[in-house]
C-alpha positions as CSV (number, residue, x, y, z in Angstrom):
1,X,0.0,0.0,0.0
2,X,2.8,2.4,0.9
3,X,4.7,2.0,-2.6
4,X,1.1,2.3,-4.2
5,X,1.1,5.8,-2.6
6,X,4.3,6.4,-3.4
7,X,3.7,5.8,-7.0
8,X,0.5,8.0,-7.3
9,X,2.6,11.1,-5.4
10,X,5.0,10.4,-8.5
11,X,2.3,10.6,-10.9
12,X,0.8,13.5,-9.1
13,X,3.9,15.3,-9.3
14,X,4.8,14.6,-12.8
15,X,1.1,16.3,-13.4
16,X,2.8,19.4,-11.6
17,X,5.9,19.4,-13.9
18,X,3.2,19.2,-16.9
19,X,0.8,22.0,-15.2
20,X,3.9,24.0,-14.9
21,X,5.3,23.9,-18.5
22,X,2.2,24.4,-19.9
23,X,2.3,27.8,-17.9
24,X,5.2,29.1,-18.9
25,X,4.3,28.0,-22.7
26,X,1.1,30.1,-22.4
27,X,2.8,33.1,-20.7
28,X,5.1,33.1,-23.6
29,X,2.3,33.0,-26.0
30,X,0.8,36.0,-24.0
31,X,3.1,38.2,-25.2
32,X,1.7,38.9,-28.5
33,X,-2.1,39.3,-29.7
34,X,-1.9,36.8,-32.2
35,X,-0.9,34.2,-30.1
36,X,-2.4,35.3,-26.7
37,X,-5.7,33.3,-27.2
38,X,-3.7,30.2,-27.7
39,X,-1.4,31.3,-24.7
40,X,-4.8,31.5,-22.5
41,X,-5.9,28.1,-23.3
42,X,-3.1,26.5,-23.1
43,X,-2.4,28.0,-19.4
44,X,-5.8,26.9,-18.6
45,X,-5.6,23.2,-19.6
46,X,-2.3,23.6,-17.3
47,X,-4.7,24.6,-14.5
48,X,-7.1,22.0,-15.2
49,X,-4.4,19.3,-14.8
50,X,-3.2,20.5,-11.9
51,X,-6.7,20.7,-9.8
52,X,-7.4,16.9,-11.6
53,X,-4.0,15.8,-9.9
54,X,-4.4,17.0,-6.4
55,X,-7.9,15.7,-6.2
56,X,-6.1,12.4,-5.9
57,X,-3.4,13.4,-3.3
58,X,-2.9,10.9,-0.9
59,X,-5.0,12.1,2.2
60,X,-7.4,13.8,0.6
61,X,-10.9,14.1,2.4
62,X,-14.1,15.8,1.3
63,X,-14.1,15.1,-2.6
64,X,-17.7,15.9,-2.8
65,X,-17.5,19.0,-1.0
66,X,-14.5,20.2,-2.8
67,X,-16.4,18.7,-6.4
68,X,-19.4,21.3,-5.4
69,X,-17.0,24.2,-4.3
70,X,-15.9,23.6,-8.2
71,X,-19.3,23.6,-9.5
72,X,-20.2,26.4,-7.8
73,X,-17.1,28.5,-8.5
74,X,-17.1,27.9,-12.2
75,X,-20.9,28.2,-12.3
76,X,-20.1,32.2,-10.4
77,X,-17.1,32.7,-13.2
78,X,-18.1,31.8,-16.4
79,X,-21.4,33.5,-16.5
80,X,-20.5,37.1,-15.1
81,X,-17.5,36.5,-17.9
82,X,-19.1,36.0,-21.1
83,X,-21.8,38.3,-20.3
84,X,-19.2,41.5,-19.1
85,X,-18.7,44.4,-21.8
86,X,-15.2,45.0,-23.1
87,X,-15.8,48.4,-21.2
88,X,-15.9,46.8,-17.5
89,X,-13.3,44.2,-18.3
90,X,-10.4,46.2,-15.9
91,X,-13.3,45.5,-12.8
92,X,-13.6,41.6,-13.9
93,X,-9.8,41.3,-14.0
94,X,-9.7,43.3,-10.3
95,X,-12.4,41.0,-8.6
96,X,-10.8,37.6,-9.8
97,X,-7.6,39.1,-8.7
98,X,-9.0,39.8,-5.5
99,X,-10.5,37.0,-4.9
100,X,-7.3,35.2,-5.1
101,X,-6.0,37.5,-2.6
102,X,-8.9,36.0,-0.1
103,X,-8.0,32.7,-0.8
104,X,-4.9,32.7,0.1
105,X,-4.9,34.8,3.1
106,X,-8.2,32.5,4.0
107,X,-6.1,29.4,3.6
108,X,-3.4,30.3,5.7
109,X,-5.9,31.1,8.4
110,X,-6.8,27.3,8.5
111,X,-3.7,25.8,7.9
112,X,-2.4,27.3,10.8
113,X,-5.3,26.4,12.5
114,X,-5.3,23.0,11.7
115,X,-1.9,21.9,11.4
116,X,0.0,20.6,14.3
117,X,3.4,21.3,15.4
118,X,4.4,24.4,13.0
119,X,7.7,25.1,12.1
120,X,9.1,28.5,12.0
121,X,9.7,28.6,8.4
122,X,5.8,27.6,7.9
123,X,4.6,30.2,10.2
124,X,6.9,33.2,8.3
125,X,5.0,31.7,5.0
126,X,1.5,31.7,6.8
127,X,2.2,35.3,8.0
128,X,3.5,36.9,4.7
129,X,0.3,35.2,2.6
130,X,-1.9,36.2,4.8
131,X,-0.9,40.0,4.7
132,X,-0.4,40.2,1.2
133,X,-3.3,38.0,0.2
134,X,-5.6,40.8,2.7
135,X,-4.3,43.8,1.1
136,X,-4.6,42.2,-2.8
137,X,-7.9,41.8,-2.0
138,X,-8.8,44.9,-0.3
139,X,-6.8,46.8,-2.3
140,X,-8.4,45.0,-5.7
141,X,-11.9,45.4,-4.4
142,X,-11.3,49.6,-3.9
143,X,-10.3,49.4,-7.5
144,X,-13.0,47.6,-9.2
145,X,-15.1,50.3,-7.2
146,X,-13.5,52.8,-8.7
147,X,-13.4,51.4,-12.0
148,X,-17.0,50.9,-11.7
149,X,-17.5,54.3,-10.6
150,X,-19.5,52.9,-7.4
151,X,-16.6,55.7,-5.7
152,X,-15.0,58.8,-7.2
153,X,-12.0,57.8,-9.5
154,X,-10.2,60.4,-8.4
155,X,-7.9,60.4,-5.1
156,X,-10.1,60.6,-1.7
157,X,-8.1,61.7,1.4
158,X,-8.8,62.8,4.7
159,X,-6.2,64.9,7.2
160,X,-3.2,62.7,8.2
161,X,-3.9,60.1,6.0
162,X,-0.1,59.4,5.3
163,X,0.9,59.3,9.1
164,X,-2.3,57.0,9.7
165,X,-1.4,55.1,6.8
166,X,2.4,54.3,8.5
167,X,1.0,53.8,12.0
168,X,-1.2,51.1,10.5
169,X,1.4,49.6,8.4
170,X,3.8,49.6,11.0
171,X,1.8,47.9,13.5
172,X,0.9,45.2,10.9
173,X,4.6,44.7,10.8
174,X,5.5,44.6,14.8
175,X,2.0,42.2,15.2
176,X,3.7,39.7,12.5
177,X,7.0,39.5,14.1
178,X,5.1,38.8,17.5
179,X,3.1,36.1,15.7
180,X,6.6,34.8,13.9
181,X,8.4,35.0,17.6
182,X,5.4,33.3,19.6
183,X,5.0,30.4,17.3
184,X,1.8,27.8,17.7
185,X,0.1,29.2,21.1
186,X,-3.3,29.7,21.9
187,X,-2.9,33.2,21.5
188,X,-1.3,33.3,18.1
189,X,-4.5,32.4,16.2
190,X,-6.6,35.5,17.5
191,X,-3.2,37.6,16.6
192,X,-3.3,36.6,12.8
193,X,-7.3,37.2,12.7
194,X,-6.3,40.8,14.2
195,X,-3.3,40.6,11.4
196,X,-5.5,39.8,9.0
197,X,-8.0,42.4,9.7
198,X,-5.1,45.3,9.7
199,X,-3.8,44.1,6.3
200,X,-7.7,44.4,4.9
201,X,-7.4,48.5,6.5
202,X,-4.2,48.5,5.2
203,X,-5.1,47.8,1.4
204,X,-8.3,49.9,1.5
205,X,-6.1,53.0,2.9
206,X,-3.2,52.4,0.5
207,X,-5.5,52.2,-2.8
208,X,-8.0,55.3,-1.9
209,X,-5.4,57.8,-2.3
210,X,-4.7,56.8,-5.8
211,X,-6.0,58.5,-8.9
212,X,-8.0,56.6,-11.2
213,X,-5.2,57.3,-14.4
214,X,-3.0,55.0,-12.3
215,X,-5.1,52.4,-12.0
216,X,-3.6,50.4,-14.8
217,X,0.0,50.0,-12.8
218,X,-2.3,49.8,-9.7
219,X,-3.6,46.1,-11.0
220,X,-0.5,45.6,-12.2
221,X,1.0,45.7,-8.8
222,X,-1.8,43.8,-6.6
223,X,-1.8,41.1,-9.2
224,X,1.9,40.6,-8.3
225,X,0.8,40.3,-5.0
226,X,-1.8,37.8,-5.7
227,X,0.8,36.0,-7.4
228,X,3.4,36.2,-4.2
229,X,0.4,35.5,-1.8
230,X,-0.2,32.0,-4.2
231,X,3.0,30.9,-3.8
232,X,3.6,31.3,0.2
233,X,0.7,29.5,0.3
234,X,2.1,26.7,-2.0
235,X,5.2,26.7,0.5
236,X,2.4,25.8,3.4
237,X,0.5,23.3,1.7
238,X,3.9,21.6,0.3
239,X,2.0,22.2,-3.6
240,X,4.1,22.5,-6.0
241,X,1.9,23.7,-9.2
242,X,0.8,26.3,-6.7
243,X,4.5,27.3,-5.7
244,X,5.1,28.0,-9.4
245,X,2.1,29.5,-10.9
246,X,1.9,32.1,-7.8
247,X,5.9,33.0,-8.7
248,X,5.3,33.1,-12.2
249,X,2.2,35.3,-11.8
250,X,4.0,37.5,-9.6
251,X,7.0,38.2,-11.2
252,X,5.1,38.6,-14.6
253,X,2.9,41.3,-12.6
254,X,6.0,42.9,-11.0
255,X,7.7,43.1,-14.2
256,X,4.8,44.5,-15.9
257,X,4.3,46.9,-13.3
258,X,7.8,48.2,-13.9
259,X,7.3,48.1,-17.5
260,X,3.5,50.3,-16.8
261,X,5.5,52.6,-14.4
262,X,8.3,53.3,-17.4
263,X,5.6,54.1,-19.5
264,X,4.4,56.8,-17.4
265,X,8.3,58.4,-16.3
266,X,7.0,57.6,-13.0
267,X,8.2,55.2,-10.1
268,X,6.6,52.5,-8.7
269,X,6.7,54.5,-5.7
270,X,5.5,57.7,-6.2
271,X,2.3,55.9,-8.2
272,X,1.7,54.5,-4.7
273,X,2.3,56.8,-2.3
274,X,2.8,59.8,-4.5
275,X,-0.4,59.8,-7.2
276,X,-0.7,62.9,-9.0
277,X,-4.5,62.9,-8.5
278,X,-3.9,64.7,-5.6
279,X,-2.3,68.1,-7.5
280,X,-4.6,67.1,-10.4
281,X,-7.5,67.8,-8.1
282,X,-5.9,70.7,-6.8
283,X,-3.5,73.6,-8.2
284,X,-2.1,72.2,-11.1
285,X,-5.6,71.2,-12.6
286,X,-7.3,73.9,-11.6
287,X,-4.9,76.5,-13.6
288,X,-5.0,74.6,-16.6
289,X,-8.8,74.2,-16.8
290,X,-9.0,77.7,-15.6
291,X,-7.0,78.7,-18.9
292,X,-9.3,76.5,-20.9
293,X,-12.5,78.1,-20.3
294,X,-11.0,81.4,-22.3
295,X,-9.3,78.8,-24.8
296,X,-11.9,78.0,-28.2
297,X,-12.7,74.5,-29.3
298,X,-13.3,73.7,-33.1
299,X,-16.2,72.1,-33.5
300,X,-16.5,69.9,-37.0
301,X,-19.8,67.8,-38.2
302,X,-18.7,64.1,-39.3
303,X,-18.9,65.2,-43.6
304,X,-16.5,68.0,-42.9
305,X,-13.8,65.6,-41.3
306,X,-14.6,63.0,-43.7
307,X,-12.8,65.1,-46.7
308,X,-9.9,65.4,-45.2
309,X,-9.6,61.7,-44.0
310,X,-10.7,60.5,-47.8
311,X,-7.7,62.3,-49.6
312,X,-5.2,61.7,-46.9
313,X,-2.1,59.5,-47.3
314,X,-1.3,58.5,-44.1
315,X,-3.7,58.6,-41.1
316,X,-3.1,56.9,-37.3
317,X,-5.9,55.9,-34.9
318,X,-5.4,56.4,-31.4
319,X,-7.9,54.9,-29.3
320,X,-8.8,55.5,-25.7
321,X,-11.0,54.4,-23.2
322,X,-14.1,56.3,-24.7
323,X,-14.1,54.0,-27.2
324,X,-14.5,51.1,-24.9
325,X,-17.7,53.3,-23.4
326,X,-18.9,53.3,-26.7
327,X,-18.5,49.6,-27.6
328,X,-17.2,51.4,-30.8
329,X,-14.5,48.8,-31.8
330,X,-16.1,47.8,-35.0
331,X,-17.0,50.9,-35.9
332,X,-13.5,52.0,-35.7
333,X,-12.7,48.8,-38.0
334,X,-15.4,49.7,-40.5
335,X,-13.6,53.0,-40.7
336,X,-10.6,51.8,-41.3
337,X,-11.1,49.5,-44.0
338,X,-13.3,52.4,-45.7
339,X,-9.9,54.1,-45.5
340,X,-7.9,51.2,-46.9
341,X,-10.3,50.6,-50.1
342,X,-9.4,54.5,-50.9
343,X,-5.4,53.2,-50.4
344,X,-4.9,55.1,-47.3
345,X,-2.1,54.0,-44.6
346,X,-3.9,53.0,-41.4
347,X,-2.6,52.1,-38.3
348,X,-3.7,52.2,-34.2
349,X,-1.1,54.1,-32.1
350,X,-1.0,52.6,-28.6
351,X,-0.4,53.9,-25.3
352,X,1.0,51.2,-22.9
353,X,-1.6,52.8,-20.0
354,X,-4.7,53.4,-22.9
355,X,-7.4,52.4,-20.9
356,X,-8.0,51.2,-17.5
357,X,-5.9,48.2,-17.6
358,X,-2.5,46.9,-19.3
359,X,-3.4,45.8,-22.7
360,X,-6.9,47.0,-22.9
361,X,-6.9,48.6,-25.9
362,X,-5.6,45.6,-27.8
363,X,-7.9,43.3,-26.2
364,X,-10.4,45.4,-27.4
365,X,-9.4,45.6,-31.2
366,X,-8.2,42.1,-31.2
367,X,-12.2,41.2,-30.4
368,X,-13.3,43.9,-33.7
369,X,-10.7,41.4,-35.5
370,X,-8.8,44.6,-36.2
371,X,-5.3,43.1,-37.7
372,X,-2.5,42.7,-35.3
373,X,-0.1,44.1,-37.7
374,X,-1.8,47.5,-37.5
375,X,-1.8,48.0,-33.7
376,X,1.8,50.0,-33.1
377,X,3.2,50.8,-29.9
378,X,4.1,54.0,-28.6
379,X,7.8,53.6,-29.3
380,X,7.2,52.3,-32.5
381,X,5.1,54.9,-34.1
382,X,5.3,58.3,-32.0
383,X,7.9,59.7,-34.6
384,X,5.9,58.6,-37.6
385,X,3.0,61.5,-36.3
386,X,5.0,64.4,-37.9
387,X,4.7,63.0,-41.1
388,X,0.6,62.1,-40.3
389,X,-1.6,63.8,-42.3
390,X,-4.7,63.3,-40.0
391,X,-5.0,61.7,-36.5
392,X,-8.1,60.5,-34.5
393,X,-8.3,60.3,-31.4
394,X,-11.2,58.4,-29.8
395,X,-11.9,58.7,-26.6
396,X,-7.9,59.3,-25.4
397,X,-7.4,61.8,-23.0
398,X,-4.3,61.8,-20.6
399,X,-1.8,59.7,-23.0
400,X,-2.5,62.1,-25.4
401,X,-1.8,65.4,-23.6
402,X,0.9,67.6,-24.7
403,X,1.1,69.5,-21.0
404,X,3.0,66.0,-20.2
405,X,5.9,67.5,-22.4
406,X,5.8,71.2,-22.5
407,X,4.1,72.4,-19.6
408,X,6.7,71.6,-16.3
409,X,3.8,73.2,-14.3
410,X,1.3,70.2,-15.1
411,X,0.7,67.0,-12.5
412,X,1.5,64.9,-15.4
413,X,4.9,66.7,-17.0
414,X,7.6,63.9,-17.6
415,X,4.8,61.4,-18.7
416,X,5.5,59.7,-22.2
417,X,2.5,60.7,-24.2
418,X,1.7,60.3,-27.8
419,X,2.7,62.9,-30.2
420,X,-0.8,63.6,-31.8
421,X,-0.5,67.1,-31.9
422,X,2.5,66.7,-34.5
423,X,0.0,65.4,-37.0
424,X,-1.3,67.9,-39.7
425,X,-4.9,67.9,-39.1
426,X,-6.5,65.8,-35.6
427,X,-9.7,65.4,-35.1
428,X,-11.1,64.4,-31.2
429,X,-14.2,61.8,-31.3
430,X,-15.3,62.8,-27.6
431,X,-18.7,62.7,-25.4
432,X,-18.2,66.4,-24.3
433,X,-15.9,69.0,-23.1
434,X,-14.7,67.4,-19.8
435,X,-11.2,66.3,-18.5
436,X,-10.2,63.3,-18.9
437,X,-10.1,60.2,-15.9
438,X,-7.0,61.8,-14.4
439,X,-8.7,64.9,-13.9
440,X,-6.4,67.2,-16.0
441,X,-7.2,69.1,-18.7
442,X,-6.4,68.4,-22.2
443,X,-4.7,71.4,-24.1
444,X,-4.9,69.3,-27.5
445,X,-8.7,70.0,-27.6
446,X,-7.4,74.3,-28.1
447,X,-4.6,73.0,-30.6
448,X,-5.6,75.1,-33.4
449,X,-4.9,71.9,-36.0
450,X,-7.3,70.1,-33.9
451,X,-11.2,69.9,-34.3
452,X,-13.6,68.4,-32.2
453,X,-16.4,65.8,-33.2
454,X,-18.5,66.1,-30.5
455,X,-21.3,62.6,-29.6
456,X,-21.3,58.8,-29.0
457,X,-18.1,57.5,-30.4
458,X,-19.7,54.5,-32.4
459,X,-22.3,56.7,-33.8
460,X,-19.7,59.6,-34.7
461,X,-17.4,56.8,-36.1
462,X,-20.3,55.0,-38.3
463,X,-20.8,59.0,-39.5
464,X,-17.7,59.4,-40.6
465,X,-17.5,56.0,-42.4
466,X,-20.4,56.7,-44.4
467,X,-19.2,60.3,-45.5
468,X,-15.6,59.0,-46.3
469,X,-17.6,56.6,-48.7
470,X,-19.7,59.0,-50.4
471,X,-16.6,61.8,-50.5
């Protein structure tokens, strides 16, 4: 019986090395839109193997339960998935990641509950997942609210939120060195509910204070954490697939935070502790929308830009998150290939923080089957505006501001933005004359080679497709 045990643990564990290929295979494939759906699938099928395998751990109790937990889990994902818009994908991807916040700080709760004589290198494991799991999830769950606008997207903050902020994360600190020092006593379980409590403070107070622009490197970073949180609690249940999906997650997440911060000429830090929603809300905004009020916009109807557009060589598409409001992604398509038939160069300029989460506006034309070949990165395409003849911009506010590079004054100077105004002629698709998500005004809208087509983006878009055709 022993060596029978023995020999499934093998099998069980060849699984893992299986699960754990087929992870890093679809992370690779990730990396590019025209393999990322592959890359998904794959990763998932990895996943699959993985829960299939340690149903038949050796010691495993509660099938059944742990059978309906699935049922019931998949039942709660899939169906919220395929029915969410493209528009409130960023609060889908901050709830899952939340949620595997809670499971692993709930998980090391139990374990340490449950498990008997504790060793010191279990406990630090038990202690670290269960902070960082509390503040993914608290953090992740102030995010989705105010990605779904349920709070204000920009900064909240009360007096001495800072020097709160440090006496709470300092005492979360001291509390887990006490827990880490006491080791398995009757007192050390009511510690880590406390503990886990503080962390849950600790990640709402941490995520208010952040300005809805930086919420794309603000999932970035709590994903990481998920992804940490996952693989301390791999260490405690001696799970292997767990150990390395949580470190691949979370290093992928750290590195594409870094990658998110770069794009902004911001650090890590200051996004955290030091979000320019604060001076967007204040001074710097103010004086800038101030200045706009006396500043004219140029208002154009859909067959006036449509001329232009028809007889132009070369024109670049810069989409934002108004598009995604719009659910205009095949209109912007339909556009496009209206463009093409007359031989004009079309391509999609894209900001690495476009949207409200990394990737989003690729996501988003990848699912209007725009071709990837057309989609150009910031660096790849922001010289290429000078020689433009026309750019539109729908729905892109903040990436496309030009105070981030001539105005030293401005919250967001020093940010990499896209160099729209160096086109010829730029027209804005936009609902109305507000600031963007950031809260900052937009000096493009006064550029006097810019002209505003004020309305719904998809109906503006499906305008503008039908005069191109008849120009």
């Amino acid at each position: 019986m022993e060596s029978f045990f023995e020999s499934r643990v093998v099998w069980i564990n060849l699984a893992y090395l299986v699960s754990a290929v087929c992870f890093i295979i679809g992370l690779k494939l990730l990396g590019s839109p025209a393999t990322a759906r592959k890359g998904n699938q794959i990763a998932a099928a990895g996943m699959a193997v993985a829960v299939i395998a340690t149903l038949f751990m050796p010691g495993m109790a509660n099938i059944v339960l742990i059978l309906v937990g699935l049922a019931i889990g998949a039942v709660l994902a899939s169906i919220p998935s395929r029915r969410v818009k493209m528009t409130a994908m960023p609060q889908m991807v901050a709830i899952f990641n939340g949620m595997g916040g809670a499971t692993a700080a709930l998980i090391s709760l139990v374990e340490f509950e449950h498990k008997v004589g504790i060793a010191r290198g279990e406990i630090i494991s038990i202690v670290l997942g269960l902070i960082i799991g509390s503040i993914s999830f608290s953090g992740s769950m102030v995010a989705f609210g105010k990605l779904q606008e349920l709070i204000s997207g920009r900064p909240i903050y009360y007096p001495s939120q800072r020097q709160i902020n440090v006496v709470i994360g300092i005492a979360v600190l001291v509390l887990a060195l006490v827990i880490i020092l006491l080791g398995q006593t009757a007192l050390t379980l009511p510690l880590l509910v406390i503990l886990f409590l503080g962390a849950l403070v600790l990640g709402v107070l941490t995520v208010l204070p952040i300005g809805g622009a930086d919420m794309p490197v603000v999932i970035a970073v709590l994903n990481s954490m998920t992804g940490v949180a996952a693989a301390l609690t791999g260490f405690v249940l001696n799970n292997q697939a767990l150990i390395i999906a949580g470190i691949l997650v979370g290093a992928s997440g750290a590195f594409l935070t870094l990658l998110m911060a770069r794009a902004m000429n911001r650090s890590v830090s200051n996004v955290l502790f030091g979000a320019w929603g604060a001076h967007a809300a204040g001074g710097g905004a103010g004086g800038a929308a101030d200045a706009a009020e006396a500043l004219p916009m140029r208002e154009v109807t859909a067959e006036d830009a449509a001329v232009p557009l028809a007889y132009a060589e070369k024109v670049v598409i810069v989409p934002g998150y108004g598009l995604a409001v719009a659910q205009a992604q095949h209109a912007v398509r339909e556009l496009a290939e209206s463009l093409q038939d007359r031989g004009v160069d079309v391509r999609y300029a894209i900001h690495p923080v476009a949207g409200r989460m990394p990737g989003h506006m690729n996501v988003l034309l990848a699912e209007a089957n725009v071709p990837y070949d057309e989609l150009y990165e910031m660096e790849q395409i922001n010289d290429d505006f000078a020689n433009t003849d026309v750019a539109i911009v729908v729905g892109a506010n903040d990436v496309t501001n030009p105070a981030a590079r001539d105005d030293p004054n401005s919250p967001i100077y020093g940010m990499p933005i896209l160099n729209v105004d160096q086109a010829k002629q730029i027209y804005v698709l936009k609902r109305g004359r507000g600031a963007g998500f950031a809260g900052i005004e937009n000096m493009l809208f006064h550029n006097p080679k810019t002209a505003m087509l004020f309305g719904d983006a998809k109906d503006s878009l499906s305008k503008l497709t039908t005069a191109v055709r008849e120009a």
